[in-house]
Structure formats: structure tokens, C-alpha cells
N, CA, C and O atoms as a DFTB+ gen file, in Angstrom:
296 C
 N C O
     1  1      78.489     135.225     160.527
     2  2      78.184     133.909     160.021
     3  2      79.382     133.367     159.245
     4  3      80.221     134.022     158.627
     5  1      79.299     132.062     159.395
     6  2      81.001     131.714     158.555
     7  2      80.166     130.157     158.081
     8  3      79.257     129.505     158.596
     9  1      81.093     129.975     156.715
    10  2      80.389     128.545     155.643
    11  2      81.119     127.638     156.479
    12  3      82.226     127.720     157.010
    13  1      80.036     126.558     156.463
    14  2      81.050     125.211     156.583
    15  2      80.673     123.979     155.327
    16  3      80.064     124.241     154.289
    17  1      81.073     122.930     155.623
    18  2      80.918     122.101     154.310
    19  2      80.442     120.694     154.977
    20  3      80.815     120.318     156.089
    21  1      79.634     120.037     154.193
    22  2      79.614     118.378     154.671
    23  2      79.862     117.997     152.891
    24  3      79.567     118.370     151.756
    25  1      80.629     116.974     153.670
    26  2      80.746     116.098     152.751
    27  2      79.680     114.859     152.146
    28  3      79.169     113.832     152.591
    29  1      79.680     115.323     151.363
    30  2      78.354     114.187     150.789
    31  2      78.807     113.153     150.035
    32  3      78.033     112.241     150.325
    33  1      79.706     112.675     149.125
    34  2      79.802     111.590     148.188
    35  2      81.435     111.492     148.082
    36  3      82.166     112.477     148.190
    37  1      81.929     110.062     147.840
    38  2      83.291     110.250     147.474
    39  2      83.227     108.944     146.366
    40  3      82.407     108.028     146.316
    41  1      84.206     109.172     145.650
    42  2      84.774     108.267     144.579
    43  2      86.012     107.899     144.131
    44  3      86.952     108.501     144.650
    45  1      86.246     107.136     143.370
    46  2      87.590     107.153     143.112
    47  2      87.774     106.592     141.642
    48  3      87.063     105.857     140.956
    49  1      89.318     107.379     141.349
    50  2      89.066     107.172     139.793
    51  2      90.255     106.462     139.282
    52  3      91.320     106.830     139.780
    53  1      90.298     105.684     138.547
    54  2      91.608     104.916     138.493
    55  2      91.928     105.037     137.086
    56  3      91.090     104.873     136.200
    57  1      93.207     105.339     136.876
    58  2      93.556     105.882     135.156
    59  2      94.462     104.562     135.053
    60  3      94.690     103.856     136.035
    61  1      95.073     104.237     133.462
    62  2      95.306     103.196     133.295
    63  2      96.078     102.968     131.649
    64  3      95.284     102.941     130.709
    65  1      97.198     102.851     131.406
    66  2      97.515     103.059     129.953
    67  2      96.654     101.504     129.686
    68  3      96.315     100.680     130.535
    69  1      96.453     101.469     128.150
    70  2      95.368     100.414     127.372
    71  2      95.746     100.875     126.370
    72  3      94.985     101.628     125.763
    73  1      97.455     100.499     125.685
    74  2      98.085     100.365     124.782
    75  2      97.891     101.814     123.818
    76  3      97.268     102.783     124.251
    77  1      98.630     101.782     122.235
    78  2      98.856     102.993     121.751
    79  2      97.833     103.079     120.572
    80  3      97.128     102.204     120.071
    81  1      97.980     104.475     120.271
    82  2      96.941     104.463     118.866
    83  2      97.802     104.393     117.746
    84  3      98.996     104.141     117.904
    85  1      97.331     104.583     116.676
    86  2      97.896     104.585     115.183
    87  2      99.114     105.522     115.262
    88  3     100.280     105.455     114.874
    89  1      98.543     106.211     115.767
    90  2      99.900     107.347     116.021
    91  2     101.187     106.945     116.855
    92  3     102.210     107.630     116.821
    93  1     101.066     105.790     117.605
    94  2     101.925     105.981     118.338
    95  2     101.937     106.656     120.142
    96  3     102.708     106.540     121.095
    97  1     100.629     107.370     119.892
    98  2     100.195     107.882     121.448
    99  2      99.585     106.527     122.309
   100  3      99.046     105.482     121.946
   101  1     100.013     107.190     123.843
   102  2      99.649     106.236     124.491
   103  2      98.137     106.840     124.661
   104  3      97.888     108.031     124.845
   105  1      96.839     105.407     124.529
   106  2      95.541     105.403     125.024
   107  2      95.752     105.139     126.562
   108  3      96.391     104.275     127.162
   109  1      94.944     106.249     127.000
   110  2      94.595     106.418     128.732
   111  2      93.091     106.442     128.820
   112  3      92.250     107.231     128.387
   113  1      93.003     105.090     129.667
   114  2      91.468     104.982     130.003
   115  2      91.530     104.829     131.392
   116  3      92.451     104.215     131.932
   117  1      90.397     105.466     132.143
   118  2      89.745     105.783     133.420
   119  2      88.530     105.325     133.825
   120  3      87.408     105.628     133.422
   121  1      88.828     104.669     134.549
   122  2      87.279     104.010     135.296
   123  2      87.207     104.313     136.899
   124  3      88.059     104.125     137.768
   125  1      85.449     105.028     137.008
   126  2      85.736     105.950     138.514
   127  2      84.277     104.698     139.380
   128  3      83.223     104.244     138.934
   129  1      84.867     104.583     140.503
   130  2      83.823     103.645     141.708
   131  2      83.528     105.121     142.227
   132  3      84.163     106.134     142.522
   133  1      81.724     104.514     142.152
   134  2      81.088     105.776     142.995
   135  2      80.749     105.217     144.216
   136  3      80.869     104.039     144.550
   137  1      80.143     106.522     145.116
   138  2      79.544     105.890     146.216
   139  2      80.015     104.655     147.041
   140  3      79.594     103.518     147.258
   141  1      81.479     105.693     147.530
   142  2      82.568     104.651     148.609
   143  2      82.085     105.281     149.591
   144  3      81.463     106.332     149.439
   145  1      82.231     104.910     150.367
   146  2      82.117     104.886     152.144
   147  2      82.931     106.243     152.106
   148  3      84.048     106.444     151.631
   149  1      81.846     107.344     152.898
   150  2      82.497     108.669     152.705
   151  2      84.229     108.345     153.794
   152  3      85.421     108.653     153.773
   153  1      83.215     107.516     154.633
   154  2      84.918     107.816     155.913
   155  2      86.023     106.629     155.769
   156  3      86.749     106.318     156.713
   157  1      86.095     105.831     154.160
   158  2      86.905     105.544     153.584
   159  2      88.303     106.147     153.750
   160  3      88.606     107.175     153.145
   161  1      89.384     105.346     154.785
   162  2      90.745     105.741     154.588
   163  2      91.656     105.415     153.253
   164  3      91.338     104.601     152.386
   165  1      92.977     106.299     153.263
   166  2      93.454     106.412     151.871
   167  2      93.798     104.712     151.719
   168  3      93.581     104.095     150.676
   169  1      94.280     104.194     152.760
   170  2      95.110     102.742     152.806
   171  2      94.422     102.169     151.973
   172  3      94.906     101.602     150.994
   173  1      92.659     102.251     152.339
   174  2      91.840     101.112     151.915
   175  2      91.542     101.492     150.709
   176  3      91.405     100.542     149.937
   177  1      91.385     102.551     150.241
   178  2      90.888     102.633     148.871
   179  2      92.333     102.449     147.842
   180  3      92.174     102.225     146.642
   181  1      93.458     102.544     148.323
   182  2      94.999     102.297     147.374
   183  2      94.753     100.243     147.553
   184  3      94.889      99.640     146.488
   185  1      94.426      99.368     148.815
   186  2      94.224      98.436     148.968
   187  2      93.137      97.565     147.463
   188  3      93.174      96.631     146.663
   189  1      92.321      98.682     147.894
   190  2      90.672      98.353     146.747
   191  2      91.443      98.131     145.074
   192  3      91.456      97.194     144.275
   193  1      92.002      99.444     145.082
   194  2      92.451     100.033     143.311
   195  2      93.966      98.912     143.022
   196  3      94.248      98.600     141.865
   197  1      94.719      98.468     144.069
   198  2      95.545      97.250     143.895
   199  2      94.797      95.743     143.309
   200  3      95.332      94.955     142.529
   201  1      93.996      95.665     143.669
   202  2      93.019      94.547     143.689
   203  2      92.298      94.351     142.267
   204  3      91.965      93.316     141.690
   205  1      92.159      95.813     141.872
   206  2      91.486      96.193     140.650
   207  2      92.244      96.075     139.390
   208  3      91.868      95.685     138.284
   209  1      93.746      96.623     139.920
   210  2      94.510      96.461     138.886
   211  2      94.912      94.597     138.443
   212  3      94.994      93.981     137.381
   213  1      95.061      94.265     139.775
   214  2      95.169      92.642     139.208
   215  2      94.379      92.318     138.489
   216  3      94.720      91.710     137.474
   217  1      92.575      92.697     138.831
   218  2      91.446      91.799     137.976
   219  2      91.681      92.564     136.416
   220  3      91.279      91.942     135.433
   221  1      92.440      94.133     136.187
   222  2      92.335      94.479     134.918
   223  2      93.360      93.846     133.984
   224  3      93.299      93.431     132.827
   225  1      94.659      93.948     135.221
   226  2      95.573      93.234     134.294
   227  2      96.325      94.268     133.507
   228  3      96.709      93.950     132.382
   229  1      96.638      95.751     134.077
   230  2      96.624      96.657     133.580
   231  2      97.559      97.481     134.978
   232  3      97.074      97.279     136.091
   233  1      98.195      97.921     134.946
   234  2      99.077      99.118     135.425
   235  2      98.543     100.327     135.839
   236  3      98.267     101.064     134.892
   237  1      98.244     100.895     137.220
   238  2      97.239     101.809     137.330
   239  2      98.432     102.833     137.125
   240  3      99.491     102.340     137.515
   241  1      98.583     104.318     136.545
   242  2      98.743     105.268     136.469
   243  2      98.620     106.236     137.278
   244  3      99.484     107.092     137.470
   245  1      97.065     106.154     138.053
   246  2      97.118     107.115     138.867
   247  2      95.934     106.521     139.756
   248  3      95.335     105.625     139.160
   249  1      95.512     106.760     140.861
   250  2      94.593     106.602     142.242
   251  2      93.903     107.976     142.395
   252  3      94.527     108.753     143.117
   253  1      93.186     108.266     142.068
   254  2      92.335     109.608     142.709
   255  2      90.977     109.639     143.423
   256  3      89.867     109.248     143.063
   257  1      91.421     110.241     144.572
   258  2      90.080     110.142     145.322
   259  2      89.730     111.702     145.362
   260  3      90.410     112.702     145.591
   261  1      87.580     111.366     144.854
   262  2      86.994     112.873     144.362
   263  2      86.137     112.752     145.457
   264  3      85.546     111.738     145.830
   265  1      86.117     114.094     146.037
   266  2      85.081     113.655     147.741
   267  2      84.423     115.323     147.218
   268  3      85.138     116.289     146.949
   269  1      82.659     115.296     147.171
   270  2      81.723     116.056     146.582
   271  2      81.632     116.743     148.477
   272  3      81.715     116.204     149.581
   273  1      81.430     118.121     148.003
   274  2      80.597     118.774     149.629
   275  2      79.911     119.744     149.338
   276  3      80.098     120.464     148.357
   277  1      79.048     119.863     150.156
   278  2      78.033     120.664     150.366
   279  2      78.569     121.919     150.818
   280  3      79.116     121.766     151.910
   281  1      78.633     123.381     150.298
   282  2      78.486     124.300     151.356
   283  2      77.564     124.649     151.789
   284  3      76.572     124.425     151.095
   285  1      77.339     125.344     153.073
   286  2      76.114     126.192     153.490
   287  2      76.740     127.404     154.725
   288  3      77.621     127.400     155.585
   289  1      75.904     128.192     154.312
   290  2      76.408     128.737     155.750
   291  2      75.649     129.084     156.806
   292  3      74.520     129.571     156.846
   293  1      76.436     128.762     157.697
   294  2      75.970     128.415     159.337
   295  2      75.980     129.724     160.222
   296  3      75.675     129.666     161.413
């Protein structure tokens, strides 16, 4: 018997500097879209998080896509 996986859920998380603290450190805030279209290509979701950054007005840092799976074995 050998595991396989389905994929069940994907998201994406977009990080974002939102200026410094008292200290002088940079504040990093992250806001994640759930429940994208599992068979979401990378183009479209870097397309989506471009779009996002205009409406934030904010500099994305980083693009991460989190894709959840199931094991079982078969």
C-alpha cells in the first residue's frame, strides 16, 4: 500500500511592511485570502496580490501560496 494526498484548500498570504515602531523596527503585517480556486495558477494569484497591493497602497514583501492536503493511504 503506498499514501497519496488530495489537495483540499489553498490560500495565499501576502506580507507587507506598515511602517516602524518606537523602536525603530520595521512593523510587518500579513493578510491571507482563503479558499482560492485549488487549480489556481502561480501567474494568477501574483496577478490577484498585484492588484491588492495597489488597493493597499503598500509594497508586498512577500506572495505565499499555502495549499492544505489530505493524506490517506491507498
Amino acid at each position: 500500500m503506498s499514501a497519496g494526498s488530495t489537495l483540499l484548500q489553498t490560500s495565499m498570504i501576502l506580507k507587507y511592511k506598515d511602517g516602524v515602531d518606537s523602536s525603530g523596527r520595521a512593523i510587518t503585517k500579513r493578510q491571507t485570502f482563503s479558499n482560492l480556486k485549488i487549480d489556481a495558477v502561480p501567474q494568477d494569484l501574483y496577478d490577484v496580490a498585484k492588484e491588492i497591493e495597489n488597493l493597499l497602497g503598500k509594497t508586498l514583501s512577500e506572495i505565499i501560496r499555502q495549499d492544505e492536503s489530505g493524506i490517506t493511504n491507498s
